[in-house]
Structure formats: structure tokens, C-alpha cells
N, C-alpha and C positions, 0 to 999 in steps of 0.2 A: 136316644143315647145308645150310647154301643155297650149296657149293661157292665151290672157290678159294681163295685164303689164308688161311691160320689166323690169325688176330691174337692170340689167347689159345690156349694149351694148358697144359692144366693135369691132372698126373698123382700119382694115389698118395697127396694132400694131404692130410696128418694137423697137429694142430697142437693144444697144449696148455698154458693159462695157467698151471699151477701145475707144468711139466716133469714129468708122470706120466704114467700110463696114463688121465688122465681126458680125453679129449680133445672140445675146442669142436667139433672138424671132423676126420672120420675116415675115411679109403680115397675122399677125393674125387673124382671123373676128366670131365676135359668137355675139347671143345674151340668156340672162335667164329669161325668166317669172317669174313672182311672184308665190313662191310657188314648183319653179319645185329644183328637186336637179341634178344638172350639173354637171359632172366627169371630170376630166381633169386628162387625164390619160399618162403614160411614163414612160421612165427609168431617172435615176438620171441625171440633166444636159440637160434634154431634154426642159427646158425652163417654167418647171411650177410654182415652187417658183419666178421665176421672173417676170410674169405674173401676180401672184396674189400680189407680192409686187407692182406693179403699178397702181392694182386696190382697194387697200388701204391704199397708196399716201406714202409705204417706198421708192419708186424710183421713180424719176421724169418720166412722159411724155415726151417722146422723138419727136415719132414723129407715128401719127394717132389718131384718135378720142373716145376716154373713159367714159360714163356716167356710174354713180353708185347711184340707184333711183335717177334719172333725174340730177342729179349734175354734170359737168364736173370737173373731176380727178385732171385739172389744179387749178382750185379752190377749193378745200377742204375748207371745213368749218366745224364746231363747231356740225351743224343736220346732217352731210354726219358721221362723227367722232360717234355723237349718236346713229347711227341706224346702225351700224355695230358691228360686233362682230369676233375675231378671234385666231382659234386656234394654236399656233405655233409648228412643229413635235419637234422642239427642245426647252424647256423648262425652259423658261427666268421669276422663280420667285425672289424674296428676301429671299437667305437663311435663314437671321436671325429672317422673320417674320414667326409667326404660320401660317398653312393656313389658317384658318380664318381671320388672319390680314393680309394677302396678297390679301384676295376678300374684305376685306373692305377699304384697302388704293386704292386698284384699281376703287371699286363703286365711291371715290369720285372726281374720274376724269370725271364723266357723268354727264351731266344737263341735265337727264331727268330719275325719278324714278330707282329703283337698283330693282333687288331680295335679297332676304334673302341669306348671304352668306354660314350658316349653311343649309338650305333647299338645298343649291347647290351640296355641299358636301355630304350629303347624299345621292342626286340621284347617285353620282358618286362612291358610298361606303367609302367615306374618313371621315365618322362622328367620327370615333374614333380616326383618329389619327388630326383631326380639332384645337386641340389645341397642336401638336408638330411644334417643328418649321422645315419647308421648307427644311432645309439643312440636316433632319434624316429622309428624305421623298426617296422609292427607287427612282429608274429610272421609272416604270410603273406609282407611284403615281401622280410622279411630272405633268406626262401628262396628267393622272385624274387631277390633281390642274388646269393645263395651260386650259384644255377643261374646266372645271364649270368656271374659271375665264373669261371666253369666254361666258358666257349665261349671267353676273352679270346685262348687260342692257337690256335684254329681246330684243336685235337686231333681226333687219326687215331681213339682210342679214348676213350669217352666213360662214365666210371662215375657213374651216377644212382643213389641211395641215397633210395628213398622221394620221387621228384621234386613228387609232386602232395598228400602229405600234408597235409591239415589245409586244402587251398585250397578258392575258392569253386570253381562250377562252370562261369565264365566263365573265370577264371585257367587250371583244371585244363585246358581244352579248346586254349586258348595252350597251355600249356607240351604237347601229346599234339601241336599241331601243327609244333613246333620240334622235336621228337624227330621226327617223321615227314620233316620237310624234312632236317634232317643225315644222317638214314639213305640217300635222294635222291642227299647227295652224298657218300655214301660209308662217313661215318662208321660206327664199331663199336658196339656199343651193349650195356656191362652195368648193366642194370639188375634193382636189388637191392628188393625188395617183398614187402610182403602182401595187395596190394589185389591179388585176382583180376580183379577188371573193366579195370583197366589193362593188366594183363600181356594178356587175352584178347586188347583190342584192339589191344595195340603189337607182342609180340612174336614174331618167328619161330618159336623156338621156348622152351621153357622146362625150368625144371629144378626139381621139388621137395627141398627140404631141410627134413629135422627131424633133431631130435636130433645135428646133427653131418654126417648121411649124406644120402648123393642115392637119393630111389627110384622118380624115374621122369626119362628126359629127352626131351623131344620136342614136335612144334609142338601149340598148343593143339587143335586140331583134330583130329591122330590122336588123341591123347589122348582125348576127348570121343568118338569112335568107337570106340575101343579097350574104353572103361570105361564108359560111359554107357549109357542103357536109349532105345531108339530110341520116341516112344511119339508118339500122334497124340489131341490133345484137340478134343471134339465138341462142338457146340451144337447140339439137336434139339426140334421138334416135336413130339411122341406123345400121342395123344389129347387134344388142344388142349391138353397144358401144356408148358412151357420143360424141357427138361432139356439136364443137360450129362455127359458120361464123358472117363475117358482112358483110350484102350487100349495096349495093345502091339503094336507093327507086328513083332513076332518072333513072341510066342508064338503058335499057331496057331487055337485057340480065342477069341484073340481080334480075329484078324484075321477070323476067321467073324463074330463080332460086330459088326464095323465093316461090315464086306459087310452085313449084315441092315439096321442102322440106315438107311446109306443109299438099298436096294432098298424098305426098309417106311415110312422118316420123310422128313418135311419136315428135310433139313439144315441150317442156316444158319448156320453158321461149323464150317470145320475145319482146324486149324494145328498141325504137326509139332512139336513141343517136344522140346527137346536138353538135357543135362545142363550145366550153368553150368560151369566149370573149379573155382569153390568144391566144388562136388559130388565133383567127380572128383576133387579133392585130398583132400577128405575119406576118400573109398572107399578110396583107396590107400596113404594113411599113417595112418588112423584116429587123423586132429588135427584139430582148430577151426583158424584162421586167425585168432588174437588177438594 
């Protein structure tokens, strides 16, 4: 953890839609500092929208113990409800209100100060179309809409649910920099995804989920150190033609071979290559990321 207050703890977290022994999410356990942004990563079905519905009280507590800033989850209250904010991958506004009038019917669900719903919208680039209504909104915008309507309390904890699916690469890079400025100021940050490239870049640390279960938790980096193959790819010279290798900076034979290449060849490019976090997710729960 990146130290200091737990905004989230979460222990023991079993939970089951049909009340059996099948369960969605089984012997869960994590904790998140204030401040830090926590990945919960997996493929579809892997347990993380159900997870995160429990830690903002759309599905009951089953069975293990759930604080969300200090509050247990069985008790939701009116300050737990204030200080949260969330965003859903599927995009539940009021087609027939502008968006404007969907972050202002939304603000006055909060007792406690709003943002400006117009200021929202512009970080999110939707200022011009601020006054159409919701329902001549595309598929991209609406998710811009459902994300600004998500910041409207200036929430302490922030659940992103797949933030950047399906956007362009303009949008995507907005909405990676508004997650990186609330973190600045403070804000908690779970965020629930598949997309390894995102997670690499955003968060502190992360947590794989399949089947239910967590089997790894930590920042992308040990991780990639941990489970990854250290290796170094060549581009060389040798008797006038281009060649290229990759070796391994571990094995010992073949760090002899990288000594040779460059005491015998003309070198001309050589760059250390790490294992992607797809990689490492893969090695260790032996799942695709669909």
C-alpha cells in the first residue's frame, strides 16, 4: 500500500447469487489507502462488478467484513452515500434530460456541496452538446456523461467501472488525466477493469481476479519483476547482414552471448524488453483477458 488511511477494507468476501455454495466472489481480502488507485483486474464474470456492487451497498453483504472510510457496508448511511462517487461501464442516465439537467437532478441527491455541472462537462469535452438531451447523446458521450456525473460530489472515494471503454484515444487520454489529477488531490481510487494497459499506467497497485478469487496483489512493477523474464533485444551487423536476437539477461549462457555479439559485431540498437502486465496476468492465473 502506499501508507496511511485505509479507505477500503475488505475481509473474508464470499458472496453468492443463487445462496449456495456457488459463489461469484470467494475468500476475498484487500485493503486501499487514501489516495492510492487500486486496479482490480479480470476478464468478464471474473467477479469484479460484483465486488464493487458490495462495496457501494447495490448488493447485500453476504458473508465477511467490509469498511468503506471506516463505515461498515452493512450500515450504509446518508456520509458513506456523500463521499462516494461512481462510475458505471454501462450508462444509466435520463434520456429525456439535457446533460446538464441530469448532473443537476443528480447533485440534489447529495447533502453535502455539488460542483458546477457545466464545469464537469467541459473537463469531459461535452460543453457543447450540455444542452441536448441524453437520449441524442452517442454511446462514447453517455460514458463521458455517467464519468462527470460521478465527480458532481467531489467524492473522497471514486469507483471507475471500465472508465475508458470503448473511447477514442483522445477522450481515453482526458479521462487517464482527470483520474490522475483527483489522485493529486487525494481522492481513492477503485478501479474495476480489463484493460491491462490502463491499469499498467494508472494504478498503484493492482489485484487479479478470476473465477471469484484474488491470486495476486501488488503494484504493477513488482509484479513484472516478480514473474516476468528479464531479457535484452539486439540489432547487429555480422558479416555485412542485419540480424536481430533476444536474450536473457538471467540465463548465463546467454549473457555469454550478448558479451560476444557485442565484443565481435557492429551493434546498432539494444533495448531491455519487460513483460507487459497482460503477460504476467496471464502466467499467473493461466486466463486471456476477454
Amino acid at each position: 500500500m502506499t501508507g496511511g488511511i485505509e479507505m477500503i477494507k475488505v475481509r473474508d468476501l464470499y458472496h453468492s447469487y443463487n445462496n449456495n455454495e456457488q459463489y461469484a466472489v470467494k475468500n476475498v481480502s484487500f485493503e486501499i489507502a487514501k489516495g492510492e488507485i487500486f486496479g482490480f483486474l479480470g476478464p468478464s464474470g471474473a467477479g469484479k462488478s460484483t465486488t464493487q456492487k458490495i462495496l457501494i451497498g447495490l448488493l447485500p453483504l453476504q458473508k465477511g467484513n467490509v469498511t468503506v472510510d471506516g463505515a461498515d457496508v452493512r450500515k450504509s448511511s446518508r456520509e458513506l452515500f456523500d463521499s462516494i462517487g461512481v462510475s458505471f461501464e454501462r450508462p444509466n442516465v435520463y434520456k429525456k434530460l439535457t446533460g446538464v439537467e441530469n448532473l443537476k437532478f443528480y447533485s440534489e441527491m447529495f447533502g453535502v456541496p455539488t460542483e458546477d455541472p457545466l464545469k464537469l462537462l467541459k473537463m469531459v469535452g461535452l460543453e457543447d452538446a450540455a444542452h441536448k438531451k441524453a437520449g441524442e447523446y452517442s454511446k462514447g458521450m453517455l460514458q463521458r456523461l455517467v464519468f462527470a456525473r460521478s465527480m458532481i460530489n467531489n467524492p473522497k472515494i471514486w469507483f471507475l467501472d471500465e472508465p475508458t471503454s470503448g473511447l477514442d484515444p483522445n477522450t481515453t487520454s482526458m479521462i487517464k488525466s482527470i483520474i490522475r489529477e483527483k489522485q493529486k488531490q487525494g481522492t481513492t481510487i477503485f478501479l474495476t477493469t480489463h484493460n491491462m494497459h490502463i491499469a499498467e499506467e494508472l494504478c498503484d497497485r493492482v489485484a487479479f481476479i478470476t473465477n471469484g478469487e484474488i491470486s495476486a496483489i501488488d503494484s504493477p512493477r513488482s509484479l513484472k519483476l516478480s514473474f516476468g523474464e528479464r531479457l535484452v533485444a539486439v540489432e547487429y551487423i555480422e558479416d555485412g547482414k542485419s540480424k536481430k536476437e533476444t536474450l536473457s539477461m538471467v540465463d548465463a549462457g546467454q549473457k555469454q552471448r550478448l558479451n560476444d555479439l557485442i565484443t565481435r559485431c557492429k551493434v546498432e540498437t539494444m533495448h531491455t524488453q519487460e513483460a507487459t502486465l497482460e503477460e504476467i496476468f496471464i502466467k499467473i492465473t493461466g486466463k486471456e483477458l476477454k
